[in-house]
N, C-alpha and C positions, 0 to 999 in steps of 0.2 A: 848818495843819501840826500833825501829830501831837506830842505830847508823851509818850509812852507807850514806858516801859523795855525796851528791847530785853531783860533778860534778867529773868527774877522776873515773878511774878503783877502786877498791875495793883494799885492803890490807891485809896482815894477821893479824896487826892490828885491823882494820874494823871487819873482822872475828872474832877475837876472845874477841873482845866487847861486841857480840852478847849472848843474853839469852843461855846458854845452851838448853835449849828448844825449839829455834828456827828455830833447826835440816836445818841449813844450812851449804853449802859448799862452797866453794873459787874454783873457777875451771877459770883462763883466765882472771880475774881481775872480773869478777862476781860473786855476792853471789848467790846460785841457791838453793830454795828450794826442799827438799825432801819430796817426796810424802810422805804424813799420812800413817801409816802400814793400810792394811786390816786384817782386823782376822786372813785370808789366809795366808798373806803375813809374817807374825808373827808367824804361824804355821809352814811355811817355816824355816822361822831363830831360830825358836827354835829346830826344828828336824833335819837340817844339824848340827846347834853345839852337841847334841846329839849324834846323828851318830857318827862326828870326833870325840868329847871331850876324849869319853868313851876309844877308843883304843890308841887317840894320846895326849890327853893333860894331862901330867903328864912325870916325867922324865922317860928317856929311858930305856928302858927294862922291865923284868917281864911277868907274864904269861897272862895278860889282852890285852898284843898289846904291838906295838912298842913303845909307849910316842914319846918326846920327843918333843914336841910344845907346847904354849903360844898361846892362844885364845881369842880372844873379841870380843865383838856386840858393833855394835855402837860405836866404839871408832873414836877421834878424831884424824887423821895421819894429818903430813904436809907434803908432797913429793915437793922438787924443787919448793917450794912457792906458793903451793897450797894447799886447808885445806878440806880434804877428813871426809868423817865418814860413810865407810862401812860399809853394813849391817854384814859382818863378817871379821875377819882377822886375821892371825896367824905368828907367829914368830917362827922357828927353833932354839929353847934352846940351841944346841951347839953354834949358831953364836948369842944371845943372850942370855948369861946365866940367868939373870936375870929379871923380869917380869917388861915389861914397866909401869913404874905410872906417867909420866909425862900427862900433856894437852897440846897442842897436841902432842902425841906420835911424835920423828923424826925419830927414825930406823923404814929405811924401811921394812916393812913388806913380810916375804915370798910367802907369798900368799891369794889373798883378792877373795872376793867371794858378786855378787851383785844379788838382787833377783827382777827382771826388775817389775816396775811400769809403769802402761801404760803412765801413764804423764812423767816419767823421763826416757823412752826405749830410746832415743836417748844419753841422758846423759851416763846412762849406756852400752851403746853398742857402741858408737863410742866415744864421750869426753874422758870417762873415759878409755876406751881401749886404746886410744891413748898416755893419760897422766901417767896411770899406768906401761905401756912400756916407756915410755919416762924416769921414776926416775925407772927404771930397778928393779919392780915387776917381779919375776921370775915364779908367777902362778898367773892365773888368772880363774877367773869362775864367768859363768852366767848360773843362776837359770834361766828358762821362766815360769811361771807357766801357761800362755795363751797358749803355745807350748808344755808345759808338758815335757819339755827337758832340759837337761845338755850341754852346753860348756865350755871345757877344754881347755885354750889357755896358749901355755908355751912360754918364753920369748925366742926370737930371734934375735939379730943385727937387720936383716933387719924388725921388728915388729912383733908382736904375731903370733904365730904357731899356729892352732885348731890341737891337738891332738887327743882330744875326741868330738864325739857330739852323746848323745844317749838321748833315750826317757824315760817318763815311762814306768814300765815292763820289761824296761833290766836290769841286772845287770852287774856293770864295775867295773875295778880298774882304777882310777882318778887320776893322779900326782896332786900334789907330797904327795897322800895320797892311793899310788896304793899296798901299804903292805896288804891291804885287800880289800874285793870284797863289792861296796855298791849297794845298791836299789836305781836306779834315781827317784822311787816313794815315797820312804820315805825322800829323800833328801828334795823336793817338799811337803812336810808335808803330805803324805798318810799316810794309816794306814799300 
């Protein structure tokens, strides 16, 4: 059951009232539902953590990859009083040594990563582009799976930079995890 004010913008309050299951977000004084995962879309976010976890989430160094990052799905961030729960999100262990266990997480996160639903492509491609440069996300990334493509926007003063944009079938080095070379098709959950 909802908790959210019939009249006046929404709160973090309000927010975090909400079922954890309710898989909403606070963005602009509105609560905005997130799209239900598809199979796909789930294939997606489990094969980009994957990818990264393996070389980068663990501390740094050693012979398996650089480490040195903090990962999660689905976690709940709050940026600048807003209450985010990207589909992925990582944290640079030297500037957070220790792994966020709070609800909602408040350090901001190094870099968030969003896997576009056709119902939320606007949320995820302009709100949240907008919002996550706004509380100075230093990466950003959108998954298309309808596009079958990668975009890599790194934070700028004047708003997100696209540094990368490739497809399936290429293989790239993606800031701020360009230590090594990945497949934009397994990122995408290919085989």
């Amino acid at each position: 059951m909802s908790t959210v004010p019939s009249t006046g913008p929404a709160t973090v309050a309000d927010w975090l009232a909400q079922p954890e299951d309710a898989r909403l977000e606070l963005i602009d004084g509105e609560l905005i539902p997130k799209a239900a995962p598809t199979f796909e879309h789930g294939q997606a976010q489990v094969a980009t953590s994957v990818v990264l976890a393996g070389p980068f989430g663990r501390k740094p160094g050693g012979p398996d990859g650089p480490g040195g990052w903090w990962f999660g799905s689905e976690v709940d961030v709050l940026l600048d009083g807003r209450g985010y729960r990207p589909d992925l999100a990582g944290w640079r262990r030297d500037r957070v040594p220790a792994m966020p266990r709070e609800r909602p997480v408040t350090v901001r996160p190094d870099w968030l990563c969003e896997i576009v639903s056709e119902s939320n492509r606007a949320t995820d491609t302009i709100k949240k582009l907008r919002r996550y440069h706004q509380a100075g996300v230093p990466h950003y990334w959108i998954l298309d799976q309808s596009a079958r493509a990668l975009t890599v926007y790194r934070h700028h003063a004047d708003g997100y930079v696209i540094v990368l944009a490739a497809e399936a079938g290429e293989r790239v080095r993606a800031e701020p995890f360009d230590a090594i070379e990945l497949e934009v098709a397994a990122l995408l959950g290919g085989d």
